[in-house]
N, C-alpha and C positions, 0 to 999 in steps of 0.2 A: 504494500500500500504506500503510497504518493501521498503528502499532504505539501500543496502548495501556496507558499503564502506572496502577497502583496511585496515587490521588490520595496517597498519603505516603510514595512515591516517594520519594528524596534526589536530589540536583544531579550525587551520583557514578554514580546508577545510571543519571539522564538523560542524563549525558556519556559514558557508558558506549553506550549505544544511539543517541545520535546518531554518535558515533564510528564505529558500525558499519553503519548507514546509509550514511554517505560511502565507508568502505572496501569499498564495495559499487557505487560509480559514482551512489551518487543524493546528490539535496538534500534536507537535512532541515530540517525546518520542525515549532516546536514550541509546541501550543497547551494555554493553562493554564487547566483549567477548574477549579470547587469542588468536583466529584466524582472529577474524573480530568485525565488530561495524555495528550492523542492526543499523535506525534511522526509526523508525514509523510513518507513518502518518493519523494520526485519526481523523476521519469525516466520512461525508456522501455525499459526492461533489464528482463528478465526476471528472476527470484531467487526463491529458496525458502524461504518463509515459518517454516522449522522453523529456521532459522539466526538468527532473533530471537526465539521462543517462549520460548526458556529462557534467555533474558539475565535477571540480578537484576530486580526491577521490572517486569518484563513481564506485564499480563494477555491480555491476547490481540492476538492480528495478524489483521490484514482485508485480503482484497485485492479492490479495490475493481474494478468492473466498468463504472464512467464512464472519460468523459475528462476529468472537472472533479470535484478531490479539495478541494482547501483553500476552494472553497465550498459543500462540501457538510455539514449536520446531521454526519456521521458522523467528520468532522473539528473540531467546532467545534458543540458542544450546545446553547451560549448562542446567544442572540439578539446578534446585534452593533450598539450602536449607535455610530449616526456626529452628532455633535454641531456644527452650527456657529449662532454668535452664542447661544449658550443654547436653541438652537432643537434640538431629539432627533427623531430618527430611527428607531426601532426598539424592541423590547421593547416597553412600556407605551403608547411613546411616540407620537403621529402628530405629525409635524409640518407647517407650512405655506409656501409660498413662493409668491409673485403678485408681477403686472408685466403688463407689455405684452407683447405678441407678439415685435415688433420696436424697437429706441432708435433715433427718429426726430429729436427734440429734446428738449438741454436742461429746456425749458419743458415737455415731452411730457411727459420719463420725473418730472423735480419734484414735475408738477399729481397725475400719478397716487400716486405716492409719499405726499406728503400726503394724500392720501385713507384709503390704504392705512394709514395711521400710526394712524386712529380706529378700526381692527381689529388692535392690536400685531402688525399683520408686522414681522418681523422680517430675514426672508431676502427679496430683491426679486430678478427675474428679467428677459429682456430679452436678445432677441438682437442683438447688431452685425454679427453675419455671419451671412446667413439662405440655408442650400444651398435651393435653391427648383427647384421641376422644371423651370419655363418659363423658359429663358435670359431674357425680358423682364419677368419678375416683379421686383420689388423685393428685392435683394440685401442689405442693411442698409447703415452707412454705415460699415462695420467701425472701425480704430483708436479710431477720434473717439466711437461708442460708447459702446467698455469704458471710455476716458475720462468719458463724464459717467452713468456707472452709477455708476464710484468716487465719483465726485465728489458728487454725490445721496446715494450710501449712508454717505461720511464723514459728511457733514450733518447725518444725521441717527441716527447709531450703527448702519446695517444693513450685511448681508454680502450678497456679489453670486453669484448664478449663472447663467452664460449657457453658448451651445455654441458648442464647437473643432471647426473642422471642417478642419483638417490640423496634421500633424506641426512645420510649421512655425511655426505660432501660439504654440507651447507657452510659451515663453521671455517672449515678448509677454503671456501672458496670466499668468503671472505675476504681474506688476509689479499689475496690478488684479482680479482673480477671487478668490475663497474657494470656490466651486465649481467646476468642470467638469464639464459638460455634453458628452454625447455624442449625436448625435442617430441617430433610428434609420438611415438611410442610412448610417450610419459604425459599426455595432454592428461590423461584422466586418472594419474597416480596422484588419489587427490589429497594425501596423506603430504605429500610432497607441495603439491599447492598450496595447502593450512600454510606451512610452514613457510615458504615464501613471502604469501603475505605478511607473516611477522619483519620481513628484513625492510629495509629504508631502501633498497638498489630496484634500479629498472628490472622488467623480468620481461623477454622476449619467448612469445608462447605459439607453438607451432601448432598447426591445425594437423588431428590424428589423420590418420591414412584412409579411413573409410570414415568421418566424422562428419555429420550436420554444422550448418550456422548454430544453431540453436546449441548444440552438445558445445560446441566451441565457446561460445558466450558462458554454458555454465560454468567453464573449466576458468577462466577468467573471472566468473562471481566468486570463488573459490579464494582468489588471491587477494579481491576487493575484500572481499566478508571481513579480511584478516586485518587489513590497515592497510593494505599496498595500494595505490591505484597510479603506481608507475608501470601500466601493462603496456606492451607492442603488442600485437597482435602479428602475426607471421601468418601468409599462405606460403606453404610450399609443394602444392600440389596433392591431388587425390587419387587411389587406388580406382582404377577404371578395367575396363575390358581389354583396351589399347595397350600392347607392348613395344609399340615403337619407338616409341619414349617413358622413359623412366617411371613419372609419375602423370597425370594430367593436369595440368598448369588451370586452374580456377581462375580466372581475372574477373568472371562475373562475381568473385566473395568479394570484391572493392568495393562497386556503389552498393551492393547490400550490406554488407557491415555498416559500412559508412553512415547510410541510412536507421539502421538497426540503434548502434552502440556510436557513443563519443570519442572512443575506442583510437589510437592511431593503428593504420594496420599497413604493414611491409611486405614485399611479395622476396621469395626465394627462387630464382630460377635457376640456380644451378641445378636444386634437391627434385623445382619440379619438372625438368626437361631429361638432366642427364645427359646430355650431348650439349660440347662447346660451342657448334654452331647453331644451336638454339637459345644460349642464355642472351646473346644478343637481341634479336627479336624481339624477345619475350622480354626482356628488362624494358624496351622502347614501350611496348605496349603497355605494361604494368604501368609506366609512368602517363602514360597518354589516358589513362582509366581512373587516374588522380589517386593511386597509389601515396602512402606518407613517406614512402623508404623502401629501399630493393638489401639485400644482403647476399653479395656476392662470392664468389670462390673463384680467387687468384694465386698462382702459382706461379714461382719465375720461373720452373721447370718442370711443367706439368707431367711430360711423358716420362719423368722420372719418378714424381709420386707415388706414395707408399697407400694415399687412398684417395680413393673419384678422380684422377688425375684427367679422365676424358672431361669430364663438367666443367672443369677449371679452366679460365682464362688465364691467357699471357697478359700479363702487364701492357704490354701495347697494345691489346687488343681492350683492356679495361681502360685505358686512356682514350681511345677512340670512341667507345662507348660512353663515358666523361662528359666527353662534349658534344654526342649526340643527347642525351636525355638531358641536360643545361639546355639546351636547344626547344626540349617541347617542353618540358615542366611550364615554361612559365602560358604557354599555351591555355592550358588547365588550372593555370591560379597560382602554381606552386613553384616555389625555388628552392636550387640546389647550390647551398657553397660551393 
């Protein structure tokens, strides 16, 4: 349930209606926009909605018909953006993040880094623990890692994002991440989500392999419920019929999320093409669909990679890319550092 008051609303009338939310068995939760102030009421209790209609400040009470309220438009009008290293998220904004697949070495994640630096990335990416389907696939080289992601990104003033792939990392990743990462196998580990949402850091959340809008927004109520509402949202494509490519690249999940949740949402096209001459394309596109951010997989020596090496762009080929989607963003409203 929705209770929405009067943007000139006082603090007595808002404490007045949060007050009464609680004496009602829910949590309240209270979002301040330029035209108006929703206040949330979150539970599973049934109530009747005429018992807050006529509190001072109240314009109207909604009772909402999801299972995911505090991300949805009708809680929260603005566009929310989530900010890290100067690099924006949402609104106007698209932003960028590239790396490797996987942190193999030092010397690996550095070469590509520098490369990366003559296209101001900013945010670098890079998994150290890789859930991989084939128990003999390449698993990352975990701790050692997130160690020289930090260490690469002090270097040279950038912020890291990689994926957590259990509840026990969290503490550990910490000490070196500015993002987290969620990958789609873990969308609905939601043991793992509670517990996200306790942390202060972005958490970038990848839509499962066969998952709805809907299952995807809950999986993101999950993180809100907890205190977090620094979410991304990630497509990276969905399990389809089609083997031709990797996964099937959703670009219609942009204006419906968009529409849906205040939400910034990022597209993956490396995860959802799987071939390097498709991430091109399909990054132009994402951004011409008014995408908030693409999150790429660059390699300065892809046919040497230890994982997804065909996904992965050359550095010149992401530079090139650079400046074609700087080209349309602003097409569609948005800009790209």
């Amino acid at each position: 349930m929705l209770v929405v008051m009067n943007a000139s609303a006082d603090e007595a009338q808002i404490a007045n209606v949060v007050k009464s939310i609680e004496a009602k068995g829910f949590e309240a939760r209270v979002s301040k926009g330029e035209l108006k102030i929703v206040i949330s009421a979150i539970g599973s209790k049934l109530t009747d909605k005429r018992d807050f209609e006529l509190l001072p400040g109240v314009t109207e009470v909604i009772q909402l018909t999801t299972n995911y309220k505090l991300t949805t438009r009708a809680f929260k009008s603005e566009d929310t953006i989530v900010e890290v290293n100067g690099v924006k998220f949402g609104g106007k904004h698209a932003g960028l993040i590239a790396g490797p697949c996987a942190v193999e070495s030092y010397e690996q994640v550095d070469e590509t880094v520098k490369e990366l630096l003559k296209y101001n990335v900013k945010v670098i990416r890079g998994g150290a623990f890789k859930p991989r389907t084939s128990p003999y696939a390449f698993q990352g080289i975990g701790e050692e890692g997130l160690k020289i992601l930090r260490s690469v990104a002090d270097n040279y003033g950038l912020a890291v994002a990689t994926e957590i792939i259990d509840i026990s990392q969290i503490d550990m990743f910490m000490k070196y991440v500015d993002i987290f990462q969620v990958g789609a196998r873990n969308m609905q580990n939601f043991n793992l989500l509670k517990e996200l949402g306790t942390i202060h850091k972005p958490v970038i959340l990848k839509r499962g392999l066969s998952s709805t809008y809907e299952e995807w927004l809950q999986s993101a109520e999950y993180i809100m419920a907890g205190g977090n509402g620094q979410i991304i949202l990630c497509e990276r494509g969905i399990r389809t019929f089609e083997t031709y490519t990797r996964n099937t690249l959703d670009l219609a999940a942009i204006p419906v999320i968009k529409k849906l949740s205040h939400l910034p949402v990022i597209v993956d096209p490396s995860h959802g093409t799987g071939l390097r001459d498709k991430v091109e394309p399909m990054s132009r596109a994402a951004i011409a669909a008014g995408c908030d951010g693409l999150i790429i997989e660059v390699h300065y020596n892809p046919d040497c990679a230890l994982c997804d090496g065909a996904q992965s762009l050359y550095p010149e080929q992401y530079g090139q890319l650079y400046q074609e989607i700087k080209q349309i963003a602003p097409i569609v409203g948005k800009e790209i550092i």
